[in-house]
py3Dmol code that shows the C-alpha trace and the ligand (Angstrom):
import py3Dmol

protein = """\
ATOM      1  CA  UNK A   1      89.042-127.138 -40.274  1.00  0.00           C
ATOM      2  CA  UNK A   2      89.729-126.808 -44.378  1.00  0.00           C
ATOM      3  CA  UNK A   3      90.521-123.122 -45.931  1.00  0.00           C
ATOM      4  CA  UNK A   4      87.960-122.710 -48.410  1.00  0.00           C
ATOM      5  CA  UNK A   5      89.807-122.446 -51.527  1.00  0.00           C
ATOM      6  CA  UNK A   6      91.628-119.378 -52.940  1.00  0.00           C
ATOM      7  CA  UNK A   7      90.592-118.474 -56.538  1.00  0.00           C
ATOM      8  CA  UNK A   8      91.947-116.383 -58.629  1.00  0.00           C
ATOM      9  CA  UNK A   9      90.738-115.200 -62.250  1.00  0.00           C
ATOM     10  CA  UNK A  10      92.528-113.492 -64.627  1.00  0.00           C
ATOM     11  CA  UNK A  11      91.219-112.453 -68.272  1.00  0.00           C
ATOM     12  CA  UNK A  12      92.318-110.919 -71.077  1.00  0.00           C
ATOM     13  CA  UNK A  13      92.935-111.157 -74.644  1.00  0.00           C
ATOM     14  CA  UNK A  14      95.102-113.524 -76.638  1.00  0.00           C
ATOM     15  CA  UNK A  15      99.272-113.061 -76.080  1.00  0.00           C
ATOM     16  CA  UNK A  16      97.986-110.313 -73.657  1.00  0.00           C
ATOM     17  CA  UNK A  17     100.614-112.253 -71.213  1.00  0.00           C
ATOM     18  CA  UNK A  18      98.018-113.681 -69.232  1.00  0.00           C
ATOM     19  CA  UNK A  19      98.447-117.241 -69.419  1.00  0.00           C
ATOM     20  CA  UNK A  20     102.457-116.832 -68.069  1.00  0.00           C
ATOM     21  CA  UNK A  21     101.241-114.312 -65.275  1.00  0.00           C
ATOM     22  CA  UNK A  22      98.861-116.941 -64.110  1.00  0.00           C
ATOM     23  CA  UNK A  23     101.477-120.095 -64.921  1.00  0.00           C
ATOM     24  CA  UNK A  24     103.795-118.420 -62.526  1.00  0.00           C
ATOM     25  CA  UNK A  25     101.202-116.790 -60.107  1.00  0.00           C
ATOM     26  CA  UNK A  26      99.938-120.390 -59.411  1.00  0.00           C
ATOM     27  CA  UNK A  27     103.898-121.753 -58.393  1.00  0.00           C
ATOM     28  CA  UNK A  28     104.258-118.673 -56.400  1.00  0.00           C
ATOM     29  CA  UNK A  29     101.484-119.281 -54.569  1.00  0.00           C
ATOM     30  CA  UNK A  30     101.411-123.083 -54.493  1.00  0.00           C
ATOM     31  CA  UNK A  31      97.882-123.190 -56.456  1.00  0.00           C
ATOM     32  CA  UNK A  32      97.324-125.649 -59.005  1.00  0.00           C
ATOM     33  CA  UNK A  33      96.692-123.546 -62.615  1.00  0.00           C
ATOM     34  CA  UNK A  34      93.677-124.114 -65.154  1.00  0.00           C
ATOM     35  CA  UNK A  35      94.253-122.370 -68.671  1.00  0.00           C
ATOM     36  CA  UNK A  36      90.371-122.239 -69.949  1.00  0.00           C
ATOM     37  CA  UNK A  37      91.907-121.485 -73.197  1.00  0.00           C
ATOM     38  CA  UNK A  38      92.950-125.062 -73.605  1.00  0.00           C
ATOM     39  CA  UNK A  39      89.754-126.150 -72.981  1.00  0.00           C
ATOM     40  CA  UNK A  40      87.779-124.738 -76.158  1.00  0.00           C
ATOM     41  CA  UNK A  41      90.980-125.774 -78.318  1.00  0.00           C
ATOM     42  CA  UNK A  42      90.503-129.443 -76.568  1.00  0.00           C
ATOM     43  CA  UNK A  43      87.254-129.507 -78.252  1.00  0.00           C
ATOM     44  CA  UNK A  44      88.028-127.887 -81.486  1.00  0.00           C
ATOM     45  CA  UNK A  45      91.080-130.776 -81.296  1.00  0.00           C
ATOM     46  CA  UNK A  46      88.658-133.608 -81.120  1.00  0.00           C
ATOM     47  CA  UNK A  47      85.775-131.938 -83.351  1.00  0.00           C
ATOM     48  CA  UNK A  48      89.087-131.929 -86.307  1.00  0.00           C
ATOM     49  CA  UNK A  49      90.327-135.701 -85.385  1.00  0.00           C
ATOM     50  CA  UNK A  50      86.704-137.123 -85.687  1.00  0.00           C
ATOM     51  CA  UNK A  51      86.529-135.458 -89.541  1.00  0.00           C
ATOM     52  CA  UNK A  52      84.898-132.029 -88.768  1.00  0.00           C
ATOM     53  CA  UNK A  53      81.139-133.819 -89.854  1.00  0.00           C
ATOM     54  CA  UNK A  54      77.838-133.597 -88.629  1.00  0.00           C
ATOM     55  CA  UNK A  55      75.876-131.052 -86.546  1.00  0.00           C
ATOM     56  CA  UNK A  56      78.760-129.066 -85.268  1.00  0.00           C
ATOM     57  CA  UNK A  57      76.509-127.293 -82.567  1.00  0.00           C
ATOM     58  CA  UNK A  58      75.415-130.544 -81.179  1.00  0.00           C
ATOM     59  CA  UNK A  59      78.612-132.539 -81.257  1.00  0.00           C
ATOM     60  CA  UNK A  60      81.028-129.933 -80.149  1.00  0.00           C
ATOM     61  CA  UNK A  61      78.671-130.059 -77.066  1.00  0.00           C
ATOM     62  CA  UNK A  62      78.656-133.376 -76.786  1.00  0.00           C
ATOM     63  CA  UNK A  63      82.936-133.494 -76.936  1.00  0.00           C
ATOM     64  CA  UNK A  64      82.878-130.596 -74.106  1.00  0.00           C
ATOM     65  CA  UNK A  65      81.059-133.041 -71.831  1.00  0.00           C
ATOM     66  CA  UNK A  66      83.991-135.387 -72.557  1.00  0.00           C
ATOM     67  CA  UNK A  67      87.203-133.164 -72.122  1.00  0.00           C
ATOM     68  CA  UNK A  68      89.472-134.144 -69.287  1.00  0.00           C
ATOM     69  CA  UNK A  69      90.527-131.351 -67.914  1.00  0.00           C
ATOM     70  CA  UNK A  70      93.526-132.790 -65.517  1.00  0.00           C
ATOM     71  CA  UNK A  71      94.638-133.986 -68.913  1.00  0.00           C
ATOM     72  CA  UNK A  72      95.066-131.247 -71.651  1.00  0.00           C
ATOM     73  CA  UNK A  73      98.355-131.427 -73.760  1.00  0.00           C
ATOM     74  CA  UNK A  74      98.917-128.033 -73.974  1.00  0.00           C
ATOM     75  CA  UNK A  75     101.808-127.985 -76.337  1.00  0.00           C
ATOM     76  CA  UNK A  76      99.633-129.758 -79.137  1.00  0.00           C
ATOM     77  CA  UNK A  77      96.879-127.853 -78.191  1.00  0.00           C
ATOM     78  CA  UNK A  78      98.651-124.494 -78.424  1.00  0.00           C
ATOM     79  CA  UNK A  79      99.440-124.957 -82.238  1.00  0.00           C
ATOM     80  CA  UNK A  80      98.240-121.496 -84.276  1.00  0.00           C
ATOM     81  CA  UNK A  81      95.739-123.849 -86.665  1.00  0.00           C
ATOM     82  CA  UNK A  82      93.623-125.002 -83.818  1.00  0.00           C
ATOM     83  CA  UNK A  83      93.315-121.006 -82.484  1.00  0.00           C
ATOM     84  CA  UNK A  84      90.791-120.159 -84.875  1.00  0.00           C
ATOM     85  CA  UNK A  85      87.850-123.069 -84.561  1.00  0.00           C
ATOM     86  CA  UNK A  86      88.529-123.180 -80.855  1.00  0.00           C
ATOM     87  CA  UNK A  87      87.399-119.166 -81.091  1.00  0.00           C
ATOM     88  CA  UNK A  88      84.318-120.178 -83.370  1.00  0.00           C
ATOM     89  CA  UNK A  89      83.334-123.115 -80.836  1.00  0.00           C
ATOM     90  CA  UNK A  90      83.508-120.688 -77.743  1.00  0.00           C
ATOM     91  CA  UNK A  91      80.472-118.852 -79.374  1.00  0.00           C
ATOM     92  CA  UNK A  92      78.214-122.304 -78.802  1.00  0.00           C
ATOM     93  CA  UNK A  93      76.249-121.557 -75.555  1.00  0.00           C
ATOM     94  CA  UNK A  94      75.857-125.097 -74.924  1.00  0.00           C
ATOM     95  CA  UNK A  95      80.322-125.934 -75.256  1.00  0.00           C
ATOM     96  CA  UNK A  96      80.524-122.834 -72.908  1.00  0.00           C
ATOM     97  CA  UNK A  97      77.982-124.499 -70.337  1.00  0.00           C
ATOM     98  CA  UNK A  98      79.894-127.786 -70.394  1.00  0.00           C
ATOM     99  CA  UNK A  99      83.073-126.529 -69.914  1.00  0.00           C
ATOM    100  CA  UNK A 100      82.154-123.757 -67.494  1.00  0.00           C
ATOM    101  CA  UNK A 101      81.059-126.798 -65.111  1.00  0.00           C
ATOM    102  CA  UNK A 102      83.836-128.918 -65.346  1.00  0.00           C
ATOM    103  CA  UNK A 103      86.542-125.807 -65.242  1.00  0.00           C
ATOM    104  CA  UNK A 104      84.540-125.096 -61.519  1.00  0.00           C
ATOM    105  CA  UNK A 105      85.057-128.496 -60.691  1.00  0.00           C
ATOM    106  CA  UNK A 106      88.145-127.893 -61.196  1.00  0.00           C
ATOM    107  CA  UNK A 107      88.594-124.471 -59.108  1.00  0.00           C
ATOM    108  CA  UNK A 108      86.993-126.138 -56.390  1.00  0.00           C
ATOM    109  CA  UNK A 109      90.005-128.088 -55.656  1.00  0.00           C
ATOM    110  CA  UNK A 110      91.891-127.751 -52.786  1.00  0.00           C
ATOM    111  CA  UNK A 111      94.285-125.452 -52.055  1.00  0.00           C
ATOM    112  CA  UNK A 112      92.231-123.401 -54.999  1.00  0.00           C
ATOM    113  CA  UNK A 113      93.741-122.380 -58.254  1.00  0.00           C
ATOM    114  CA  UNK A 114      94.892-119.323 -60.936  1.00  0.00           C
ATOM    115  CA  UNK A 115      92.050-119.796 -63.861  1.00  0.00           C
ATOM    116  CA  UNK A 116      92.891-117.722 -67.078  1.00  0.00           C
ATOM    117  CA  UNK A 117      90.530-117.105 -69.893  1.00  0.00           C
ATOM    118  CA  UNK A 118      88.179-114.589 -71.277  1.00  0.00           C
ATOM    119  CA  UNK A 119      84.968-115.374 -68.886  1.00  0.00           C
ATOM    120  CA  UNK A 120      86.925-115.806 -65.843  1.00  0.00           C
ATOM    121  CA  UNK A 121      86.374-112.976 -63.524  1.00  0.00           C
ATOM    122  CA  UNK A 122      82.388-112.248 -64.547  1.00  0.00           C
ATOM    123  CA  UNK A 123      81.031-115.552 -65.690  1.00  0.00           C
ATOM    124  CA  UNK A 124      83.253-118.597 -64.518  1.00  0.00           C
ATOM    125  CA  UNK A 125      84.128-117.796 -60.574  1.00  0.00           C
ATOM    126  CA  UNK A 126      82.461-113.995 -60.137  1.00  0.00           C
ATOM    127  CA  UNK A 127      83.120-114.711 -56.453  1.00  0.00           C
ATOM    128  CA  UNK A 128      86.823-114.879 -56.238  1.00  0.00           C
ATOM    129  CA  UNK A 129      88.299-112.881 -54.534  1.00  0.00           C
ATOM    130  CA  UNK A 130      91.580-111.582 -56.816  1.00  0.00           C
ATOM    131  CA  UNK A 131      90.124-110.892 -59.946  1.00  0.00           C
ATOM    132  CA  UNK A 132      92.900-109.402 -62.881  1.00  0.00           C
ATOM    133  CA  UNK A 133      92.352-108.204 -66.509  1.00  0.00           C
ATOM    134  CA  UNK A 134      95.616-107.903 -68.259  1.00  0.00           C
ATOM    135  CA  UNK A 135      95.463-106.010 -71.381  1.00  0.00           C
ATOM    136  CA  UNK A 136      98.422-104.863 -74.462  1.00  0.00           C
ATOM    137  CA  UNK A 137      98.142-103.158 -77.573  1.00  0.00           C
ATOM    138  CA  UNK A 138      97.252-105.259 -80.307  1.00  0.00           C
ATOM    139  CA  UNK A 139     100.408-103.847 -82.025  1.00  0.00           C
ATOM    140  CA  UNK A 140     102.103-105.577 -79.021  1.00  0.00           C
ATOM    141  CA  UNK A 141     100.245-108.525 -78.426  1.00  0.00           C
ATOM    142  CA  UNK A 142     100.478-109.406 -82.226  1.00  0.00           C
ATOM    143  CA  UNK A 143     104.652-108.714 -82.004  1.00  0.00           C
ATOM    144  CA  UNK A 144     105.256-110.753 -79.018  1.00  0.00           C
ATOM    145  CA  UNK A 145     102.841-113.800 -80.840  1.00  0.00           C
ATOM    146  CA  UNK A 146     104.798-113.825 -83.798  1.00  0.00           C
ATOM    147  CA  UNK A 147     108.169-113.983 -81.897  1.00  0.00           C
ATOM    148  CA  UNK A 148     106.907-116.928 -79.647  1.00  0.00           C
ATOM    149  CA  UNK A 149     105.880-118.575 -83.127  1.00  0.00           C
ATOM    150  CA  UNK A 150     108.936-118.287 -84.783  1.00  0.00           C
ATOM    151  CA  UNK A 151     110.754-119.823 -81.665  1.00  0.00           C
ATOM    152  CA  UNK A 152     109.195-122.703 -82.396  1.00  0.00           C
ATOM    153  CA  UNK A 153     110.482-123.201 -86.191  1.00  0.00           C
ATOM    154  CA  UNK A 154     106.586-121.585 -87.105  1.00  0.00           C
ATOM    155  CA  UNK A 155     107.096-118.833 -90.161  1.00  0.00           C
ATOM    156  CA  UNK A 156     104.965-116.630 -90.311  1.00  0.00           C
ATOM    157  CA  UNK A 157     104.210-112.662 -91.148  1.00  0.00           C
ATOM    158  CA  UNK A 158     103.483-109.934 -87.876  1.00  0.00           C
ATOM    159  CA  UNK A 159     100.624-108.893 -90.615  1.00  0.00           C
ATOM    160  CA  UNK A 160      98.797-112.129 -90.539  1.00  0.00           C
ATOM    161  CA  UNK A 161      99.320-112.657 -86.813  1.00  0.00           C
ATOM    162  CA  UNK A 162      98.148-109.236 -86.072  1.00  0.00           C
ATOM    163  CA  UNK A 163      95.000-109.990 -88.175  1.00  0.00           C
ATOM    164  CA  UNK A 164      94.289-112.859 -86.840  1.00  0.00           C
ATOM    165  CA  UNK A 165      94.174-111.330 -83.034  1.00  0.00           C
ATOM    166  CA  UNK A 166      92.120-108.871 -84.042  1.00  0.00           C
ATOM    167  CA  UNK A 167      89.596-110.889 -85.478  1.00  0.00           C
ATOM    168  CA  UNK A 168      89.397-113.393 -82.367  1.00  0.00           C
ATOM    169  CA  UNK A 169      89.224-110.233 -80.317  1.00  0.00           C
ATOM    170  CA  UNK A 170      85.994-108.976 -82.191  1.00  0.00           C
ATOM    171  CA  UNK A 171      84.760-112.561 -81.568  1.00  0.00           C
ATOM    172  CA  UNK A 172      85.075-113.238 -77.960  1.00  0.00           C
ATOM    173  CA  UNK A 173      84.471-109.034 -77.290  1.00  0.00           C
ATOM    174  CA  UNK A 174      81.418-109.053 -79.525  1.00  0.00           C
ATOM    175  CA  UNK A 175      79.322-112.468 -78.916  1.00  0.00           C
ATOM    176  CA  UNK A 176      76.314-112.941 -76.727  1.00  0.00           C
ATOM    177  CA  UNK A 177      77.271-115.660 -74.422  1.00  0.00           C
ATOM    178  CA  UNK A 178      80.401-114.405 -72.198  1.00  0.00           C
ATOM    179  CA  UNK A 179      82.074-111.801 -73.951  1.00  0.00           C
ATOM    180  CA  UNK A 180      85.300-111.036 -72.796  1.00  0.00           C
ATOM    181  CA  UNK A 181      85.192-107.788 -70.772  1.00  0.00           C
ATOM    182  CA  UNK A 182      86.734-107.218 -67.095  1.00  0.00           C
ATOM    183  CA  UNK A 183      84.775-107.614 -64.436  1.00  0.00           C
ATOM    184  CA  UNK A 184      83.769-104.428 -62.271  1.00  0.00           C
ATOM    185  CA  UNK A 185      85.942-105.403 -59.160  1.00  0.00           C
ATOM    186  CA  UNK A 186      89.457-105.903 -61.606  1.00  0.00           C
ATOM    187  CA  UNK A 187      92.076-105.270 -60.951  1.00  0.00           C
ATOM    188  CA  UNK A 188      93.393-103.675 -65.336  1.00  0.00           C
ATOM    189  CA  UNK A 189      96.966-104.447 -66.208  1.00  0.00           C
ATOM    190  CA  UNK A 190      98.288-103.445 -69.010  1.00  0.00           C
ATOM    191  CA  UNK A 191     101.387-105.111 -69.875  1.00  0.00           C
ATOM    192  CA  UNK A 192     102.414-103.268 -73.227  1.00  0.00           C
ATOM    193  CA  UNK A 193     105.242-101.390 -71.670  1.00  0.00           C
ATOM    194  CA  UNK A 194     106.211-104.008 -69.079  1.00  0.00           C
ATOM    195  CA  UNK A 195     108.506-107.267 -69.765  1.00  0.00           C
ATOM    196  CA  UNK A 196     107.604-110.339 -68.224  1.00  0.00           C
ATOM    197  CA  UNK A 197     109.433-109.647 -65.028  1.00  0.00           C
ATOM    198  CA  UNK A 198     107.603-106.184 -64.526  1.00  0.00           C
ATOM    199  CA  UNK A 199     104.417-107.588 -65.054  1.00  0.00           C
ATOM    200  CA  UNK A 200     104.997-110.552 -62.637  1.00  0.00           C
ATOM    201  CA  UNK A 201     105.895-107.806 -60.216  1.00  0.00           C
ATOM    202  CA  UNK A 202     102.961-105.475 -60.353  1.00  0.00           C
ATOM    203  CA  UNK A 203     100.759-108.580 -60.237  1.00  0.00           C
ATOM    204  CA  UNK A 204     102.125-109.980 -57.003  1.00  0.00           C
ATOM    205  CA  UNK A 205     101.763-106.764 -55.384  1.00  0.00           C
ATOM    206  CA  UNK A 206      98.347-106.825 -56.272  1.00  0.00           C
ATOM    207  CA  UNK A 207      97.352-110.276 -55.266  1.00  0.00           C
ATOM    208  CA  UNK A 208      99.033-109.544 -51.831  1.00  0.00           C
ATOM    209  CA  UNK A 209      97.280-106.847 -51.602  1.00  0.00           C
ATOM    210  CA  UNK A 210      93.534-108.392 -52.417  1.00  0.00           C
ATOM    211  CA  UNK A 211      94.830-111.744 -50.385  1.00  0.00           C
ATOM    212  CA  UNK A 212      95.310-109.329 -47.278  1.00  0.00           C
ATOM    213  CA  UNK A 213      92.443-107.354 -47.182  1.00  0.00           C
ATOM    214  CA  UNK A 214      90.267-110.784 -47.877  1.00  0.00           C
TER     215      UNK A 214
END
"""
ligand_1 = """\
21
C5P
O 93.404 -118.327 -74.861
P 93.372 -119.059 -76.168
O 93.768 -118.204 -77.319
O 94.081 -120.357 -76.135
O 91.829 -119.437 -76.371
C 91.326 -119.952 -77.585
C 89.921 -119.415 -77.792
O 89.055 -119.943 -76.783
C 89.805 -117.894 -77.667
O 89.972 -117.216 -78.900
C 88.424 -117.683 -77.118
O 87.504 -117.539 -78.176
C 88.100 -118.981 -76.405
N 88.062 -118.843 -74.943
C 86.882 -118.418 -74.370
N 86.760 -118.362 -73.015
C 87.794 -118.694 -72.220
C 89.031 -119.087 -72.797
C 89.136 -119.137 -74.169
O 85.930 -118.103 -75.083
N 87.623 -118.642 -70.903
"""
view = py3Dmol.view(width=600, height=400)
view.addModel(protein, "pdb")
view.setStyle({"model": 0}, {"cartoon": {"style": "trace"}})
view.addModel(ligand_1, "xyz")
view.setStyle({"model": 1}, {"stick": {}})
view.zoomTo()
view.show()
């Protein structure tokens, strides 16, 4: 007899540290990982390498339906320029539908997986059973961004990085289809006074905790 699989959704906003406590979440717990986030920037990738023409509502749908998810580069996919239009595509109803699918397709997996994103927790798997919403100051968020950018050779002011978060933060909090928000059963971390390590820490304890009383 098969387990059904274990799921596990965690949200938040952008450099909230989400992404590395579900990267290292999923090797702890031998799950394979899913960052949606890559997904919208996979379209907004192939919407700006086909010449940003035509309908964008249409096509962008029509490029969701053709995103591989077992496939996403995510270190050309994380690059700052490609933040911004994957943000504006989210707000299409009909990329969200696409993707939604295949990112449950991709949940459904065997052993099960760590899914981060915005829509996780309420919209993408509402059933699973460890749901987190990790959270940081903006101040923080936008501070920790610009050090990860300039790691990578990127130069670039805290100002303009702190802008831009709070602008794709109105965005996803603010539109109709999915906004980000926790879901009611979450379990809220908020990571602005923790390093990586605490973080990591506080959210094992609580997916041990949810895992147990499953
Ligand atoms: O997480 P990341 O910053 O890479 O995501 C890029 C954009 O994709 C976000 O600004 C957000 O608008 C969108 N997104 C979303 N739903 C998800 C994941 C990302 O709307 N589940």
């Amino acid at each position: 007899m098969s387990e059904a699989p274990l799921l596990i959704a965690i949200d938040g906003p952008a450099a909230s540290g989400k992404g590395t406590l579900a990267r290292r979440l999923a090797e702890h717990l031998g799950l394979r990982h899913l960052d949606t986030g890559l997904t919208y920037r996979a379209v907004a990738a192939a919407w700006k390498d086909g010449g940003g023409d035509g309908d964008l509502k249409d096509m962008a749908a029509e490029l969701a339906r053709n995103i591989d998810l077992e496939h996403l580069d995510a270190a050309a996919l994380s690059h700052h320029s490609l933040a911004e239009p994957a943000s504006q595509i989210a707000a299409i109803p009909e990329v969200r539908r696409a993707l939604v699918e295949k990112q449950r397709e991709f949940a459904a997996h065997p052993p099960g997986a760590v899914l981060d994103g915005r829509d996780i927790g309420t919209v993408v798997l509402p059933d699973a059973p460890v749901k987190l919403f990790v959270t940081a100051s903006p101040e923080t968020r936008a501070r920790r961004r610009t050090l990860e950018m300039r790691e990578r050779g990127g130069d670039i002011s805290e100002e303009t990085v702190l802008a831009d978060l709070k602008r794709r933060d109105a965005r996803d909090t603010e539109r109709a289809d999915s906004p980000l928000r926790p879901a009611e059963d979450a379990y809220l971390l908020d990571t602005s006074d923790k390093d990586i390590e605490a973080a990591f820490r506080a959210a094992v304890d609580y997916v041990s905790r949810a895992i147990a009383s499953r």
